[in-house]
DSSP file (Angstrom, degrees, kcal/mol; ACC not computed):
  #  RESIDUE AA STRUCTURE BP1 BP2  ACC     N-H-->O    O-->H-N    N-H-->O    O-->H-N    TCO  KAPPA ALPHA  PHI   PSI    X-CA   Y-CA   Z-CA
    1    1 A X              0   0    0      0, 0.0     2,-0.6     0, 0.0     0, 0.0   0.000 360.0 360.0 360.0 135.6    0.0    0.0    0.0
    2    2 A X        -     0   0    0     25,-0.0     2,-0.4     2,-0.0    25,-0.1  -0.908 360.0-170.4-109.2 130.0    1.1    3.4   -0.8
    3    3 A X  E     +a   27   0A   0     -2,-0.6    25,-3.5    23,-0.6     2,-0.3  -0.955   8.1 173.2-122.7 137.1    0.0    6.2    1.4
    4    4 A X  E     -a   28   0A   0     -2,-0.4     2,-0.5    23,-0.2    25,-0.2  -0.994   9.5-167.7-132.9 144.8    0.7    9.8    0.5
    5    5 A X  E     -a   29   0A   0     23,-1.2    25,-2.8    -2,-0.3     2,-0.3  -0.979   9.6-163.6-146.3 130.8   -0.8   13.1    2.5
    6    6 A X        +     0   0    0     -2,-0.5     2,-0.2    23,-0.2    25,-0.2  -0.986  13.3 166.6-118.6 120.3   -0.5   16.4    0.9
    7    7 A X        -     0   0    0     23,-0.4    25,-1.2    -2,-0.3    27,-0.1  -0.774  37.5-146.1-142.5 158.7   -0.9   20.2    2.7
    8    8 A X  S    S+     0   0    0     23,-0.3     2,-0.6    -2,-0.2    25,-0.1   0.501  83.9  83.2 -93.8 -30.6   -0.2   23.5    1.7
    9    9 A X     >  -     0   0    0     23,-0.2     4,-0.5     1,-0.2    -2,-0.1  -0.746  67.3-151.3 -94.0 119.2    0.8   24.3    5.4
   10   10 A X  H >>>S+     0   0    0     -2,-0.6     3,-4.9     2,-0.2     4,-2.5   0.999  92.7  42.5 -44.0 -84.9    4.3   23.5    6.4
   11   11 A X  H 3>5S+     0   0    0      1,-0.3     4,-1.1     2,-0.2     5,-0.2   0.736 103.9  60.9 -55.6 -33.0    3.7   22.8   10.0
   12   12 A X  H 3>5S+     0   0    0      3,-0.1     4,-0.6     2,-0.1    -1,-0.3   0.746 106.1  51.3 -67.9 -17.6    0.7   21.1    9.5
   13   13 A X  H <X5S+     0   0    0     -3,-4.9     4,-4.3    -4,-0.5    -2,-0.2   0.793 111.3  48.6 -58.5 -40.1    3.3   18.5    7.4
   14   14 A X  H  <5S+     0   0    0     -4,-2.5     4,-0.2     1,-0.2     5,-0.2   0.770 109.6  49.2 -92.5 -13.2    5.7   18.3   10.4
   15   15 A X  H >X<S+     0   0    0     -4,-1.1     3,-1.2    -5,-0.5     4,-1.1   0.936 109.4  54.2 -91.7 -27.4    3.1   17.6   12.8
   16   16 A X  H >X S+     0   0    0     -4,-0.6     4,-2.3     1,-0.3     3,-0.7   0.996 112.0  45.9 -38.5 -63.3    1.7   14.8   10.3
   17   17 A X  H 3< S+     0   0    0     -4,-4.3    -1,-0.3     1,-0.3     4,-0.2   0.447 104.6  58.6 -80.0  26.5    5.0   13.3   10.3
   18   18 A X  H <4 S+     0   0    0     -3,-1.2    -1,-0.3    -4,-0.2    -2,-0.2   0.328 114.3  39.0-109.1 -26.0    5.6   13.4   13.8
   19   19 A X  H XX S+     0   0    0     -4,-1.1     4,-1.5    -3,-0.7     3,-0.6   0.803 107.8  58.6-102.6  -0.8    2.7   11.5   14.2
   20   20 A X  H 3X>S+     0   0    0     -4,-2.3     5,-2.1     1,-0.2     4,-0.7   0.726 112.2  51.9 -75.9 -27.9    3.3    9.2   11.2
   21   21 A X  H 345S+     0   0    0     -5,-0.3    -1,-0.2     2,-0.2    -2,-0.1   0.256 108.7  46.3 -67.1 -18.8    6.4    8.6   13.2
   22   22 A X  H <45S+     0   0    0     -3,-0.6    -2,-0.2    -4,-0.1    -1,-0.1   0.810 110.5  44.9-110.4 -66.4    4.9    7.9   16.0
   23   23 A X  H  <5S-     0   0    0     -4,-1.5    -2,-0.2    -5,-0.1    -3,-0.2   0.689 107.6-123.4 -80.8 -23.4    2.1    5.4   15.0
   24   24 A X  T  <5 +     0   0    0     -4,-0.7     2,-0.3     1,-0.3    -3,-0.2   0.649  59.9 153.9 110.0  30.7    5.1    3.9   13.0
   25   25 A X      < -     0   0    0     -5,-2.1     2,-1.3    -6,-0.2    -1,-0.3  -0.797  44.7-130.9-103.7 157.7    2.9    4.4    9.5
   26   26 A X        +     0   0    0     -2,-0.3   -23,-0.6    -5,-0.0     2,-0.3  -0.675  41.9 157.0-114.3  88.1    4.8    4.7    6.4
   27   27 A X  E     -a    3   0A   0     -2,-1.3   -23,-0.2   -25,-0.1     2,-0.2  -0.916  38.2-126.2-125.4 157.1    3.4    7.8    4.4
   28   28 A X  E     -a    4   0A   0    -25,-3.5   -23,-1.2    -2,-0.3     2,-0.4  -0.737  28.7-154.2 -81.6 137.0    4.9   10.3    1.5
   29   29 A X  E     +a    5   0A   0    -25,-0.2     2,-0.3    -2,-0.2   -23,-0.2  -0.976  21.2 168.0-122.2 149.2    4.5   13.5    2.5
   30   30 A X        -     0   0    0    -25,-2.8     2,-0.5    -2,-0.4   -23,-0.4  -0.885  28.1-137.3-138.7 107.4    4.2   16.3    0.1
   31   31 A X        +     0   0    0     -2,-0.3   -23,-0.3   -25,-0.2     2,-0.2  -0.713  53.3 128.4-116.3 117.6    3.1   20.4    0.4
   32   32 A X        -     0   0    0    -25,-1.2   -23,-0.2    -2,-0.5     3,-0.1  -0.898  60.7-126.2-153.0 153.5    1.1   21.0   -2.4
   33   33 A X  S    S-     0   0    0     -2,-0.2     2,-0.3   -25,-0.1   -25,-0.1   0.572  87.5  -7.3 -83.4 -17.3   -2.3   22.5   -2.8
   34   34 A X  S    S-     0   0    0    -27,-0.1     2,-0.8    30,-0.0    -1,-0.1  -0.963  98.8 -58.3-167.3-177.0   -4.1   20.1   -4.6
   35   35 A X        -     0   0    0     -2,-0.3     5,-0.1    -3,-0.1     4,-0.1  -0.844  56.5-114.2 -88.1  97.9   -3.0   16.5   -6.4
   36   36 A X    >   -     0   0    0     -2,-0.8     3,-4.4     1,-0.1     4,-0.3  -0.121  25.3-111.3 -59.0 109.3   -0.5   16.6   -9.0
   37   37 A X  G >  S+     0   0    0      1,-0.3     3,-0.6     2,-0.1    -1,-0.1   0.590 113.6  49.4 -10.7 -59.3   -1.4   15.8  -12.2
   38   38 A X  G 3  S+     0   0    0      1,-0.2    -1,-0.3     2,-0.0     3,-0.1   0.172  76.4 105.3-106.2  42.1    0.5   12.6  -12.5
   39   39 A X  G <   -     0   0    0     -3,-4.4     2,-0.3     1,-0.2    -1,-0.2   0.949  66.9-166.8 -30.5 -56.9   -0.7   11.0   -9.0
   40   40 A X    <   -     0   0    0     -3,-0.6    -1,-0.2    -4,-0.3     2,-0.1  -0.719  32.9 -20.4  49.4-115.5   -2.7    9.0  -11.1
   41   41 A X        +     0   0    0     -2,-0.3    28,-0.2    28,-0.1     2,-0.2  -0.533  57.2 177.8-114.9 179.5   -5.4    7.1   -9.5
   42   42 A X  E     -b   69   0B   0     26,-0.8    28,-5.1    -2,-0.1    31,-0.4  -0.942  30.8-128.7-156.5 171.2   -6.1    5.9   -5.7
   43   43 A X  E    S+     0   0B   0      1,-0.2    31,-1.1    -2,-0.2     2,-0.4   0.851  86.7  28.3 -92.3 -19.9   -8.6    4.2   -3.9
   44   44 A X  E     -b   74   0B   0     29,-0.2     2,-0.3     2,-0.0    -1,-0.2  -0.943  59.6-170.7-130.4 137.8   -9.5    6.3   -0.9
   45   45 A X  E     -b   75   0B   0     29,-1.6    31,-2.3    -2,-0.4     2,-0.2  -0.911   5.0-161.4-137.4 129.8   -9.2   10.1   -0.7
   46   46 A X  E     -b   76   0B   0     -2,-0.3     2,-0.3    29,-0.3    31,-0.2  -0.605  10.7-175.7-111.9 143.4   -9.7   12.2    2.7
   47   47 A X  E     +b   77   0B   0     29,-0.8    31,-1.0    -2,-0.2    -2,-0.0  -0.927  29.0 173.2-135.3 146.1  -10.4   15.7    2.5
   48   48 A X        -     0   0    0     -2,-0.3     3,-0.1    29,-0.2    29,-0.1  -0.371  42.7-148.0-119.8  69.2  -10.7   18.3    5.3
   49   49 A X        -     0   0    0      1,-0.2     2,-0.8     9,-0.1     9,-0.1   0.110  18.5-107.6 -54.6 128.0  -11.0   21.0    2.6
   50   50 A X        -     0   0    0      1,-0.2     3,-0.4     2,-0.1     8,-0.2  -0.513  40.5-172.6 -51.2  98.9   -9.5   24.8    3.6
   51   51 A X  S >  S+     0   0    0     -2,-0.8     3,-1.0     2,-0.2    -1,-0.2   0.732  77.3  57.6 -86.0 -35.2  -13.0   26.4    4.0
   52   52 A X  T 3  S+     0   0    0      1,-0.2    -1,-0.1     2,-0.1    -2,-0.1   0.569  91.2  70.6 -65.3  -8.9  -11.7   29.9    4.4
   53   53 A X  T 3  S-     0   0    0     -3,-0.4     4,-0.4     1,-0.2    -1,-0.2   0.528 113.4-114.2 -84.1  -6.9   -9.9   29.6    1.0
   54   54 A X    X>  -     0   0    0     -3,-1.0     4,-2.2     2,-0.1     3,-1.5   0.042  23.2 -79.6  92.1 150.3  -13.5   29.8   -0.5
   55   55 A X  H 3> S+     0   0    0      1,-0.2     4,-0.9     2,-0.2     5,-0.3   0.804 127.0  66.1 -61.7 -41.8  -15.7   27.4   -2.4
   56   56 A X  H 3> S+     0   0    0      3,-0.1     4,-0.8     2,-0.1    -1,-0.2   0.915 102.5  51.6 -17.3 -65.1  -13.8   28.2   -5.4
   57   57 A X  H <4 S+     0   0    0     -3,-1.5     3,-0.2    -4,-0.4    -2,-0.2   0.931 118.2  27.4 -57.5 -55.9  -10.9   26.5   -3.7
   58   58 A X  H >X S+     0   0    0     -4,-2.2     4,-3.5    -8,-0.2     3,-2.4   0.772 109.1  67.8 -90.1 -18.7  -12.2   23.2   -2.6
   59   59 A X  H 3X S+     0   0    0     -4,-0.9     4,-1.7    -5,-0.3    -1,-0.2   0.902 106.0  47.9 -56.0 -38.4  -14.8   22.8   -5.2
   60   60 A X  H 3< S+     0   0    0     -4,-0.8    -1,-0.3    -5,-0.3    -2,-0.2   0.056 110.8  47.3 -65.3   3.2  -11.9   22.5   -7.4
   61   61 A X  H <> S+     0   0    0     -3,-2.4     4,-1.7     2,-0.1     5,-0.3   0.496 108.3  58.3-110.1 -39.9  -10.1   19.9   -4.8
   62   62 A X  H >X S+     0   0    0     -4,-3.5     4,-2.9     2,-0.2     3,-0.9   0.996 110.8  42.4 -43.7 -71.0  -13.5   18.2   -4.9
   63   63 A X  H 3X S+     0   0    0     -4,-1.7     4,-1.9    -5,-0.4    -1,-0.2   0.905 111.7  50.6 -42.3 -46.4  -12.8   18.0   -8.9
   64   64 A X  H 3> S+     0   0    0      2,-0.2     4,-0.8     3,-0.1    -1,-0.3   0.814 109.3  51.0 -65.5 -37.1   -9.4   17.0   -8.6
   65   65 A X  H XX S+     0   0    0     -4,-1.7     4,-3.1    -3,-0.9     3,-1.4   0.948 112.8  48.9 -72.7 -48.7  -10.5   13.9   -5.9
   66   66 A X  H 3< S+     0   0    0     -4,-2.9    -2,-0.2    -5,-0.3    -1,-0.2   0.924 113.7  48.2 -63.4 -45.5  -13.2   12.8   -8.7
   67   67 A X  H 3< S+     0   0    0     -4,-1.9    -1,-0.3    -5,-0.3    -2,-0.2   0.834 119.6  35.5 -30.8 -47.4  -10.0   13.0  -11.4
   68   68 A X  H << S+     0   0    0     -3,-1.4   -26,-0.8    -4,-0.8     2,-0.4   0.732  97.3 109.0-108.9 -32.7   -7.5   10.9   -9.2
   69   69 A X  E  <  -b   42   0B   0     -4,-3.1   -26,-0.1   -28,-0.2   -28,-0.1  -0.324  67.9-128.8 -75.0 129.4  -10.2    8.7   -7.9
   70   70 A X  E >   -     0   0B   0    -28,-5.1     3,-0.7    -2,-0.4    45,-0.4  -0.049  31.5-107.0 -60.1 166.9  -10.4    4.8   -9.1
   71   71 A X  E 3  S+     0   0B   0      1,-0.2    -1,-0.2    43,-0.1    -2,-0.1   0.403 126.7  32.6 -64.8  -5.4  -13.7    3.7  -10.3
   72   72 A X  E 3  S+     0   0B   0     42,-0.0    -1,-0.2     2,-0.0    -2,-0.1   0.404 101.3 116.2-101.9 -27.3  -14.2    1.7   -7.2
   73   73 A X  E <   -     0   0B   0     -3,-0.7     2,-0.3   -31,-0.4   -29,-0.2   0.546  58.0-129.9-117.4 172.0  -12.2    4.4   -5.1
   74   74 A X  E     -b   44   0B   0    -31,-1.1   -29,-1.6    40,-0.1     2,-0.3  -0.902   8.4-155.3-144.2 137.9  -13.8    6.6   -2.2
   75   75 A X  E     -bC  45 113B   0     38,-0.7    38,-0.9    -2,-0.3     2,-0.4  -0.801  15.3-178.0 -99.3 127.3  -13.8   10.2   -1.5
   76   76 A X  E     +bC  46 112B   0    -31,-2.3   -29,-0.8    -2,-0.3     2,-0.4  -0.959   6.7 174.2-115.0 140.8  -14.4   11.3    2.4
   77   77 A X  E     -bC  47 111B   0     34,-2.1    34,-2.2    -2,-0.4     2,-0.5  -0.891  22.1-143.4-151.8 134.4  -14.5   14.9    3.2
   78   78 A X  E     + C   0 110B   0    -31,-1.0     2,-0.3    -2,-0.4    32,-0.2  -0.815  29.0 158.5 -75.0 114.7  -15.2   16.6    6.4
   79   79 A X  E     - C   0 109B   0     30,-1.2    30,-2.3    -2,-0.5     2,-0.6  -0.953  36.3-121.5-149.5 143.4  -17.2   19.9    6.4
   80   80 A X  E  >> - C   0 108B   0     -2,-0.3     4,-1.8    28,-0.2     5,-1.3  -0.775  19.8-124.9-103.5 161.9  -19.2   21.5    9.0
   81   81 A X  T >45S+     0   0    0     26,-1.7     3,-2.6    -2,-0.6     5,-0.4   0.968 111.8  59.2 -39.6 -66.7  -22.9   22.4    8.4
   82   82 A X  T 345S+     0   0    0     25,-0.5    -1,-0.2     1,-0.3    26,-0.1   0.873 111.5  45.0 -18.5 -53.1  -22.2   26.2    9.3
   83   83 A X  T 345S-     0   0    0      1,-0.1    -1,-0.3     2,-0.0    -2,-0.2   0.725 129.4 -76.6 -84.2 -19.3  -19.8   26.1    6.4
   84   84 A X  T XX5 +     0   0    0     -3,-2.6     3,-1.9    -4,-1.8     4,-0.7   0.520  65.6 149.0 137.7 -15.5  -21.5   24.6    4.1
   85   85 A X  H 3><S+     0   0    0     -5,-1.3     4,-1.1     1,-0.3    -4,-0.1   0.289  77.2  51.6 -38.9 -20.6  -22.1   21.6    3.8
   86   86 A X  H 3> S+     0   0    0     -5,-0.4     4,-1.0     2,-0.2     3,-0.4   0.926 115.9  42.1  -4.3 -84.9  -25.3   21.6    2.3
   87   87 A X  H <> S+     0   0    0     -3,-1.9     4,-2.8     1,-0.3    -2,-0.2   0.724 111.7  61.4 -79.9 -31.0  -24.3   23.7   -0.4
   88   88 A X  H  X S+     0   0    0     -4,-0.7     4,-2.5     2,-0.2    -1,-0.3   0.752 110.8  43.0 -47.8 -60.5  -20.9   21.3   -0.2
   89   89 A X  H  X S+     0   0    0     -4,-1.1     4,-0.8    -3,-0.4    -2,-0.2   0.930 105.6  57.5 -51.2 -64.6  -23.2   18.2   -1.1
   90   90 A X  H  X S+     0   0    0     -4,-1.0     4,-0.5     1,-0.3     3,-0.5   0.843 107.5  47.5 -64.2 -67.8  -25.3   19.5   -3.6
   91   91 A X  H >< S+     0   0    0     -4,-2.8     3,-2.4     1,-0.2     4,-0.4   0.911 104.1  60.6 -76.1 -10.6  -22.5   20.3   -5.5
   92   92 A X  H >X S+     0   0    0     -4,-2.5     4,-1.8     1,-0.3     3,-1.7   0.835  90.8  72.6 -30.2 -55.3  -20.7   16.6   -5.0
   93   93 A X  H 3< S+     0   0    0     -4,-0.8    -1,-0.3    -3,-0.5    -2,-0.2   0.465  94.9  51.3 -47.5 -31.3  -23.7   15.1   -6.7
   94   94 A X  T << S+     0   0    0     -3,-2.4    -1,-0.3    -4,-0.5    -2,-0.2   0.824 115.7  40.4 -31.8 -54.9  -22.3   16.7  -10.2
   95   95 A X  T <4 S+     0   0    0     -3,-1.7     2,-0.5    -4,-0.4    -2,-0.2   0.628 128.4  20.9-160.1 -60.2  -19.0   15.2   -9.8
   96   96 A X     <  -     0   0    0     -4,-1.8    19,-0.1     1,-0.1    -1,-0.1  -0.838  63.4-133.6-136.3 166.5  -20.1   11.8   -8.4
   97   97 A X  S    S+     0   0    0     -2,-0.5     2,-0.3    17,-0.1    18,-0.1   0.123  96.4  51.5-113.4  27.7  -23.7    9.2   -8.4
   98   98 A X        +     0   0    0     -6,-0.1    16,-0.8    18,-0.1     2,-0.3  -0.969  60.9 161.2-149.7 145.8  -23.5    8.4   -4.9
   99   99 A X  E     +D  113   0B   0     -2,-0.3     2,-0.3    14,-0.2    14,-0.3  -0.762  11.9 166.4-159.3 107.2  -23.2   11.1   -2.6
  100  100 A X  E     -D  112   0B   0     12,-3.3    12,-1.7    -2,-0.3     2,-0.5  -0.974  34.9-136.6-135.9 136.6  -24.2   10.1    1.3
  101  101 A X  E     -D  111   0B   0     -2,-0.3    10,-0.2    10,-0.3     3,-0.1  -0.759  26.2-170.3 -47.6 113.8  -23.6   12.1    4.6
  102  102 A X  E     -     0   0B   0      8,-1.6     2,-0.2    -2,-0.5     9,-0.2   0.396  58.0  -5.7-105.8  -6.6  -22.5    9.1    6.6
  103  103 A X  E     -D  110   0B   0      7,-0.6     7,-1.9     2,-0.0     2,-0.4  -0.848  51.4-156.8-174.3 160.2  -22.4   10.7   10.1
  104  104 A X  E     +D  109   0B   0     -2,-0.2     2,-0.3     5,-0.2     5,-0.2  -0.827  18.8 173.6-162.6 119.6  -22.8   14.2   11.8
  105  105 A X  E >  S-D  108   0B   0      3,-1.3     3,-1.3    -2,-0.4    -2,-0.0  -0.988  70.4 -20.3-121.8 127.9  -21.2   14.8   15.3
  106  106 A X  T 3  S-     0   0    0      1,-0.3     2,-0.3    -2,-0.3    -1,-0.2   0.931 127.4 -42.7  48.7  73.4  -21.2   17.8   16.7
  107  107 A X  T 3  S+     0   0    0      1,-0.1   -26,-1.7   -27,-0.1   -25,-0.5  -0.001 111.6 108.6  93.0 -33.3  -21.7   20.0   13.7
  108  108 A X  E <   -CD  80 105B   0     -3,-1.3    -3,-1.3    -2,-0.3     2,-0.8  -0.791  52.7-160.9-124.6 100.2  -19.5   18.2   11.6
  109  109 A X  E     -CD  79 104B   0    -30,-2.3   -30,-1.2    -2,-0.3     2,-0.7  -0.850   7.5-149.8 -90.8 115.2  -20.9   16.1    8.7
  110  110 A X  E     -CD  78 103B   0     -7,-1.9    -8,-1.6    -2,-0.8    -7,-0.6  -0.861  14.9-160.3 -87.2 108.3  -18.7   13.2    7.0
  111  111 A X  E     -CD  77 101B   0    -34,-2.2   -34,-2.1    -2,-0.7   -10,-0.3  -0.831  16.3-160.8 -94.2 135.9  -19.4   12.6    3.6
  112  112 A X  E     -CD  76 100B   0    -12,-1.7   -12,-3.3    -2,-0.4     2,-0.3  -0.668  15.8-175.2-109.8 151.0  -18.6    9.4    1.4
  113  113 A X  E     +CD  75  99B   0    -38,-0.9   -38,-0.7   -14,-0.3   -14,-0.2  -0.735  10.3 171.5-141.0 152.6  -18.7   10.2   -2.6
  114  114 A X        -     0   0    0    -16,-0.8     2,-0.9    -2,-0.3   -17,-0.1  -0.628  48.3-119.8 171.7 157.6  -18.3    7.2   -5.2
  115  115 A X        +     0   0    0    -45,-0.4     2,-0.2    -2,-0.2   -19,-0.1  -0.586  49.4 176.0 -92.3  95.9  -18.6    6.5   -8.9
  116  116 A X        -     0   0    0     -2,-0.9     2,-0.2     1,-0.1   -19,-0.1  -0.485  37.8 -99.9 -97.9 161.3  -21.6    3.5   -8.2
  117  117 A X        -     0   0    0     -2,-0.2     2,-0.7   -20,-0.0    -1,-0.1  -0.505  42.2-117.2 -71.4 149.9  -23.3    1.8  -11.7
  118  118 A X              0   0    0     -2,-0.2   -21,-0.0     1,-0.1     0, 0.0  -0.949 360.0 360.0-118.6 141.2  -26.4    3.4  -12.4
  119  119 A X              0   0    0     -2,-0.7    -1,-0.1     0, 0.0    -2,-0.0   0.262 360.0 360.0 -72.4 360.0  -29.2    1.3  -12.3
């Protein structure tokens, strides 16, 4: 298995690998804004998307997950209601033909995206 975690924020890299270090898991770390063209595909992708960078921003890391993600693959992304999530959903449902909020604690909705057959 290849595991790879990507940030724009330095320090939010070195506290990843200090816990990647820790938990003794074996991940690439990389500081980038979004997923580099020749990733190519994966099966799981995690999002907490930068919500202050504007819907602009992550709607376009939402687009980029759908790119990089296998036909089988899952997209997770963490959003709170406040911020959008809703509006967050709504547009997923473009992008992918499954689209479910799979839990909401405390504010915080986790949603699973994936490329399903359509009936």
């Amino acid at each position: 298995q290849n595991w790879f975690s990507l940030d724009i924020n330095q320090r939010a890299i070195a506290l990843a690998k200090q816990n990647a270090i820790r938990s003794g898991a074996k991940i690439s770390f990389l500081e980038s804004d979004g997923i580099p063209l020749d990733f190519g595909k994966f099966d799981f992708i995690f999002l907490n998307p930068p919500i202050r960078a504007g819907k602009a921003v992550y709607y376009q890391m939402f687009e980029q997950a759908a790119d990089h993600l296998e036909k089988s693959g899952n997209f997770y992304i963490v959003i709170q209601k406040k911020q959008g999530a809703n509006s967050a959903v709504a547009f997923l449902k473009t992008l992918f033909n499954d689209v479910k909020v799979i839990d909401k604690t405390s504010g915080f909705h986790t949603i699973r995206c994936q490329f399903k057959p359509k009936k």
